[in-house]
PATI-309065 format. One record per residue (C-alpha): residue number from 1; residue in three letters; z, x, y. Coordinates in steps of 0.1 Angstrom, whole numbers. Each point is the difference from the previous one (the first is absolute). Layout:
N
(node NUM; "ALA"; (Z; X; Y))
...
This chain:
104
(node 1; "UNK"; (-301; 805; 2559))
(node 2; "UNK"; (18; 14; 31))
(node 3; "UNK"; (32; 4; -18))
(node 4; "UNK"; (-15; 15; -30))
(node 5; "UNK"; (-24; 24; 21))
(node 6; "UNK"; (39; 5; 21))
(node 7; "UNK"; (20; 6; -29))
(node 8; "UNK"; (-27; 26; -16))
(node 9; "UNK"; (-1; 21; 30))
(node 10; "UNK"; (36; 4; 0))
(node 11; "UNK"; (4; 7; -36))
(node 12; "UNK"; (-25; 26; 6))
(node 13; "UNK"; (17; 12; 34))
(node 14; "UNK"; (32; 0; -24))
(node 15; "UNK"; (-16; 17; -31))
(node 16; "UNK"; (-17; 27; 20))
(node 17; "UNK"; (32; 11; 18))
(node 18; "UNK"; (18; 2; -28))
(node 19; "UNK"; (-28; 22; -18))
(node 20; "UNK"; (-8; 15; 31))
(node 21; "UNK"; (33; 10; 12))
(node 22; "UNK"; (20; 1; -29))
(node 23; "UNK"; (27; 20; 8))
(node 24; "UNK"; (7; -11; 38))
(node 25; "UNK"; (-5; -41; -14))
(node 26; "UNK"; (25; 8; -29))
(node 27; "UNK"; (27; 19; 29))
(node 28; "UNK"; (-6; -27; 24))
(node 29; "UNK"; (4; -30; -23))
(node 30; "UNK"; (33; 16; -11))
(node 31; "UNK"; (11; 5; 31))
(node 32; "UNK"; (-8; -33; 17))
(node 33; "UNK"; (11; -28; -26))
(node 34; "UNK"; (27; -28; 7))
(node 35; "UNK"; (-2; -39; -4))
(node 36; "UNK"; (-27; -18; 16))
(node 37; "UNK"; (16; -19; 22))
(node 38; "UNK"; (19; 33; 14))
(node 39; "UNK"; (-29; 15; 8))
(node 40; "UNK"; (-18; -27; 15))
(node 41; "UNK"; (31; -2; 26))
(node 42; "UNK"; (-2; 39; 7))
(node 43; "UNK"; (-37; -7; 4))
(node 44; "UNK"; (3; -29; 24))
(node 45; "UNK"; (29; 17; 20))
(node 46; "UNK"; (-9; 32; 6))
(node 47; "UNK"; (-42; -1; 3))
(node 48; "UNK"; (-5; -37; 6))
(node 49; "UNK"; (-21; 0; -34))
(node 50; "UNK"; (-5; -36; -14))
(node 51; "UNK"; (-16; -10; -34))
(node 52; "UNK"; (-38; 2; 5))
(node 53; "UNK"; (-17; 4; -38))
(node 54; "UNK"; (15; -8; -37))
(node 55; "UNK"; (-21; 9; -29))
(node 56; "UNK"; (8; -1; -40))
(node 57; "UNK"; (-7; 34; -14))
(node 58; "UNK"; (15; -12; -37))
(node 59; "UNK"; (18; -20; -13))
(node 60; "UNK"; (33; 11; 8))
(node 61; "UNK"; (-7; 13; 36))
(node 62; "UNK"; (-13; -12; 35))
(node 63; "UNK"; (-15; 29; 27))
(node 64; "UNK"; (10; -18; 36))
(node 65; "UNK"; (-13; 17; 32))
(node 66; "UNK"; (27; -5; 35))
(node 67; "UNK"; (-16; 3; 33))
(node 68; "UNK"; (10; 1; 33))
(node 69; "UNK"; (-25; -10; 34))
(node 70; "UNK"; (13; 32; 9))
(node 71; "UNK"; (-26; 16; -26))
(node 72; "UNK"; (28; 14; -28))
(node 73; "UNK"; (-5; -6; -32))
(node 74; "UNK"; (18; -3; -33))
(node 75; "UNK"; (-12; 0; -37))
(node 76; "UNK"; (28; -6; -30))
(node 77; "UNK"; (-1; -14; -34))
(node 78; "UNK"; (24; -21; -12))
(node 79; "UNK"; (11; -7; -37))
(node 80; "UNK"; (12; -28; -19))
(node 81; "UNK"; (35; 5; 7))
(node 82; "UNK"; (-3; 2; 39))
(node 83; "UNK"; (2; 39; -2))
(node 84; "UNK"; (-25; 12; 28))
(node 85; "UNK"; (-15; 33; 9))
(node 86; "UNK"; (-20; 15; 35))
(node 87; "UNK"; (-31; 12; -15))
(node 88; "UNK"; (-19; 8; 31))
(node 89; "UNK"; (7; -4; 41))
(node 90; "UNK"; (-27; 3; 26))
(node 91; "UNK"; (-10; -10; 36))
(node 92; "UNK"; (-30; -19; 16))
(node 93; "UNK"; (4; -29; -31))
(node 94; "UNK"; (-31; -23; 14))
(node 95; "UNK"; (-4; -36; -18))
(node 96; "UNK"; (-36; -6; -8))
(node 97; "UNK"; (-10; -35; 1))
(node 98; "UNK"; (-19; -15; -31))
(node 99; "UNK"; (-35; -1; 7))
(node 100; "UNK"; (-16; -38; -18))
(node 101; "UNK"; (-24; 10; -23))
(node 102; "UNK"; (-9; -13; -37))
(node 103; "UNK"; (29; -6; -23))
(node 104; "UNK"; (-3; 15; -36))
């Protein structure tokens, strides 16, 4: 249930940018794309960002979220063929822990 409730509110994070937003998520996806793995490095060297979240949003891509104690923040989607794009950056990123409660 965690991961589904997680992986909803990012598609939704995700979906509303995009309808939100349209024309600054379109420039800043364009701008921002590379393989995965290069901008995991840039993210790790130059912010101290570190995998934090992964979520499915289709079939053919995953939304991960970086993070960094520091507070910095990074959202990007990644396709099927290890293409990856910065969606959205931020500060303050604070993990919430899971709270028990009934399972569904």
């Amino acid at each position: 249930m965690e991961r589904t409730m997680f992986n909803r509110l990012i598609g939704t994070a995700v979906l509303a940018t995009a309808i939100l937003l349209p024309n600054q998520a379109a420039a800043q996806a364009t701008l921002a794309c590379a393989k995965r793995a290069e901008i995991a490095a840039f993210l790790d060297g130059h912010y101290s960002e570190k995998p934090s979240a992964i979520g499915q949003l289709d079939s053919k891509t995953i939304v991960e979220i970086f993070a960094a104690e520091s507070g910095s923040w990074t959202m990007m989607i990644t396709d099927v063929t290890g293409r990856s794009c910065v969606i959205l950056t931020g500060q303050n990123w604070d993990s919430i822990p899971v709270l028990p409660g009934p399972k569904a």
